[in-house]
N, C-alpha and C positions, 0 to 999 in steps of 0.2 A: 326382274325375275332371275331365276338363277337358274342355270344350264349347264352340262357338261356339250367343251368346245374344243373342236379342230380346230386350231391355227395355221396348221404345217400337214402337208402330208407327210405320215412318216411312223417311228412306231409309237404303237397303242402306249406306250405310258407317259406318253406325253400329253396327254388327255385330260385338261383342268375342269373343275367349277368353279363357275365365276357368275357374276352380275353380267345380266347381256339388257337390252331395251327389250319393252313389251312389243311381238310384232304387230301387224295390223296388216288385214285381212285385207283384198285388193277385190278386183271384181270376180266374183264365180268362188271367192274363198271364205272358208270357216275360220277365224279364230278359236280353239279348245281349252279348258284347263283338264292338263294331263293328268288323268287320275293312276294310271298303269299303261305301262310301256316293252316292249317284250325286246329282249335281247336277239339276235340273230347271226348267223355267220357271214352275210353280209355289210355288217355294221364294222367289220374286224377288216373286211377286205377296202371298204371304200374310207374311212382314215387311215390307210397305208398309201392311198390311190391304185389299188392295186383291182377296184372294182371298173366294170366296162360304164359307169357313171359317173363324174367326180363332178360336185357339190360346187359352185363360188366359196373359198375361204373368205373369214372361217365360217365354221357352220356346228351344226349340232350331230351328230349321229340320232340312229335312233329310225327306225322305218313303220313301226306300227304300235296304235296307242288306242286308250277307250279313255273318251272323258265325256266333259260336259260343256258342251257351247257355250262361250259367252260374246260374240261379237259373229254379225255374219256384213260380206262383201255386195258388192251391189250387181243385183242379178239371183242373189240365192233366194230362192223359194221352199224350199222340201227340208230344209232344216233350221230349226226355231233356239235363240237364245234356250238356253235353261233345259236342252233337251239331251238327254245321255245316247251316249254315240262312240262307233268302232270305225277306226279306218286306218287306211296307207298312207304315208306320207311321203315314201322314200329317205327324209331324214326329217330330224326335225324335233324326232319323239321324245329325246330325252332331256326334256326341260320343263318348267313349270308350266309354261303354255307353247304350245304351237299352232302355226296356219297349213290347213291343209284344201286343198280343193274340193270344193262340196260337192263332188262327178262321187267323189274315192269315202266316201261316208255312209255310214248307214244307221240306224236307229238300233242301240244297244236292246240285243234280243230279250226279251222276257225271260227270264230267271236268270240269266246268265249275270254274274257278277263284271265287275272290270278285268279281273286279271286273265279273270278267262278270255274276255274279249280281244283284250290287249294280244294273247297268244294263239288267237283265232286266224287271224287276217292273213299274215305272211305266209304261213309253214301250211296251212290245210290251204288258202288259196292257191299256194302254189303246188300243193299236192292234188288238189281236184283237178286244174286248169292241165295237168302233165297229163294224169292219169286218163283222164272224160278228153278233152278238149285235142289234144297232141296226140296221146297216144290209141284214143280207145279203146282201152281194156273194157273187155268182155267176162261176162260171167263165163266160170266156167275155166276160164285160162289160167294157166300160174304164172305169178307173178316174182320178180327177186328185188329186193329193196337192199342196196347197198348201205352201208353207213346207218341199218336201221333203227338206234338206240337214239337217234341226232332228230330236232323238232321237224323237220318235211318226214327225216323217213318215218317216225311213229305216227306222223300224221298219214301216211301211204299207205301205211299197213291199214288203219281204221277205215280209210275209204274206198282202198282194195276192197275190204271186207261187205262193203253195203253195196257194191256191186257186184257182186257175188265170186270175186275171184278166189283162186289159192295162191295163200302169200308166205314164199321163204324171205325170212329176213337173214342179215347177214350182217355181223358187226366184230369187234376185237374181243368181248372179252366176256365169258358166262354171267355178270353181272348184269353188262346191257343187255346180250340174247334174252336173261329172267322178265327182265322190262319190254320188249317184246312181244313176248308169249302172253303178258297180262292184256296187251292189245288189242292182241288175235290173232298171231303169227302162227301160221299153220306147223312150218318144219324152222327150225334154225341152224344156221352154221356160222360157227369161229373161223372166221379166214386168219386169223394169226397161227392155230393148231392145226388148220385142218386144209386137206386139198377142196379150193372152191370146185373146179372145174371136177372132176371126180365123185364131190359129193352131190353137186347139181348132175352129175349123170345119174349118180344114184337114187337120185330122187325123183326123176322125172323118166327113169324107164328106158335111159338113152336117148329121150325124145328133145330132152331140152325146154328151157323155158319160154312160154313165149312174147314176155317183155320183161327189159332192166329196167328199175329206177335209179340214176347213179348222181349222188349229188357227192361221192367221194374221188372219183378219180383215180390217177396213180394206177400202184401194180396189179388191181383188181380188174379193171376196166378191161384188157384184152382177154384176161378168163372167162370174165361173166359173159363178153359177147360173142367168143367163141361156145359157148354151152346154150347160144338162143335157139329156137328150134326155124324150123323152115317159116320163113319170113316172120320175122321173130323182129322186134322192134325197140331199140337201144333208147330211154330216155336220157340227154345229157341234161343235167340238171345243175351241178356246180364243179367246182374243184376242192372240197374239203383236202383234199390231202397234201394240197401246196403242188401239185405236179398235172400240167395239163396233158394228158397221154394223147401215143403218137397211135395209130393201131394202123395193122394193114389193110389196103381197101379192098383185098382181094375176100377180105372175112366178109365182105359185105355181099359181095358179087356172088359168093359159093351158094348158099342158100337164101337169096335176095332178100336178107337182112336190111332194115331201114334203121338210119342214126338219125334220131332228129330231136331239135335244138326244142330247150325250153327256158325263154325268158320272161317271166310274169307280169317283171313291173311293166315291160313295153306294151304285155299283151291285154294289162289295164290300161291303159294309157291310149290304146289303142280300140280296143271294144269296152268301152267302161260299164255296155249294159250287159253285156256277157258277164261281165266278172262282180256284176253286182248279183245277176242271176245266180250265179255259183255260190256266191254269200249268200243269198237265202236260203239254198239247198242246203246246206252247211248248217244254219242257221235252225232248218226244219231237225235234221239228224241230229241235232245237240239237245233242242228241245224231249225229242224221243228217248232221248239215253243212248244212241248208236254212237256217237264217239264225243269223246272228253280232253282236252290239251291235258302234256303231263307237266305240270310246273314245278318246276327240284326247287325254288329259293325266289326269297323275294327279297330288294335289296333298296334303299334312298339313290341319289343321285352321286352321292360319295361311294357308293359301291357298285356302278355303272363300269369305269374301266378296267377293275378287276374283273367282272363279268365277262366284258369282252376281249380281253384276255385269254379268259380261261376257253371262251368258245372255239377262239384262235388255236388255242392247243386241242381241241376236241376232248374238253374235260367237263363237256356241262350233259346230262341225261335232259331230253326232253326240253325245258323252255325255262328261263332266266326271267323274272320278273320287275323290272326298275319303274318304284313308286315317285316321282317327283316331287311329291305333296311331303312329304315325310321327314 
């Protein structure tokens, strides 16, 4: 079968396809044939090794896929040869087939196609599990999504929104803000043109907001959590920006601000009925029309490392799509 493969940690264009072996599923595991695969900014960090995971070389990048069973491990019960299915892999994804653990699988929802599937699982799992699970946003509250044009944040915005929060989103440049607003982003601000901290005062009455979602990092992160209101609740989500900020812990102490960490793939791995749980909520809201993945491109497995490239430079709107089959 043929696979784009890490050999090296190191950079992203050194990223081949090639002929790899068919894998085989082991006990508790699913073999798939990969119909859709979603690109992510994780994918960019962990073939650098620059991710808090690193893989056995070499290996496949690639974290989340929709396809269709064709071999299952001993011990699986709840998932059948020939049956179309969404799930996490952590890597894996971008090959013709991969094995994943049949805990991290779930039965491809009714209407939903593969691509959507494929860009279901990482970006709104891991926006549900911040938003519901870590942070508890409440109806009612306003919300700030950093980095909001990028696949978690438009997914944050959409699930802000079915909890009934209000949602400023926050990005570089009136293109993505446009993308955004089409989601349901309440107010938006250009932090490249415009003062964050100043216009989140403006917006919230001096009151401040009272939760970040930050999967961008860098020289935003001290504005935004200086503008959170009284115990007011930091989501650290990732570091898009290349720079892990250092912030004072006194910002925290002043009005008993909470900073707290959000790692998804552990917190599957770790409650896997939780997070199946939130895939079907997910699952429910897609079925009704309440939120949709934005997919800008859909690509073979020759155009896999450009993808992930381009996520690297934060040039992709919404979700990258890599077909294997193609």
């Amino acid at each position: 079968m043929r696979a784009l493969i890490c050999d090296a940690y190191g950079p992203i264009d050194q990223l081949q396809v090639r002929d790899v072996p068919v894998p085989e599923p082991g006990p508790g595991e699913v073999r798939i044939r990969v119909e859709a695969a979603a690109v992510n900014f994780p994918d960019a960090l962990i073939v650098q090794g620059l991710y808090q995971v690193k893989p056995a070389l070499p290996f496949s990048p690639g974290a989340e896929l929709a396809g269709v069973v064709e071999a299952v491990g001993e011990g699986v019960r709840h998932v059948q040869p020939g049956q179309r299915v969404i799930g996490f892999c952590g890597h894996g994804a971008f090959a013709e087939q991969a094995v994943v653990s049949a805990l991290q699988l779930m039965p491809l929802p009714d209407g939903m196609d593969m691509d959507t599937g494929a860009a279901l699982v990482l970006t709104y799992g891991t926006s549900l599990h911040a938003l519901k699970d870590v942070g508890r946003l409440q109806a009612g509250e306003t919300l700030l999504v950093l980095g909001a044009a990028g696949g978690v944040g438009l997914a944050a915005i959409e699930i802000a929104r079915q909890i009934g929060a209000r949602v400023i989103a926050a990005a570089s440049s009136q293109h993505k803000l446009d993308l955004c607003r089409t989601v349901g982003a309440d107010e938006c601000i250009n932090y490249f043109t415009e003062n964050l901290r100043q216009r989140l005062d403006a917006l919230t009455d001096g009151q401040g907001v009272q939760m970040v979602y930050d999967p961008v990092g860098g020289d935003c992160t001290e504005h935004a959590l200086r503008a959170t209101a009284w115990r007011g609740r930091y989501l650290v989500v990732g570091f898009a920006a290349g720079t892990i900020p250092k912030v004072p812990l006194n910002l925290a102490l002043l009005k008993e601000r909470a900073i707290l960490g959000v790692f998804w793939g552990e917190a599957v791995r770790r409650d896997p009925a939780a997070h199946l749980a939130n895939m079907q909520q997910l699952a429910t809201w897609f079925a009704e029309g309440r939120i949709r993945p934005v997919i800008s491109e859909r690509v073979g497995l020759e155009g896999a490392r450009d993808a992930i490239a381009r996520m690297a430079a934060r040039q992709v709107l919404g979700k990258v799509v890599v077909r294997p089959q193609q």
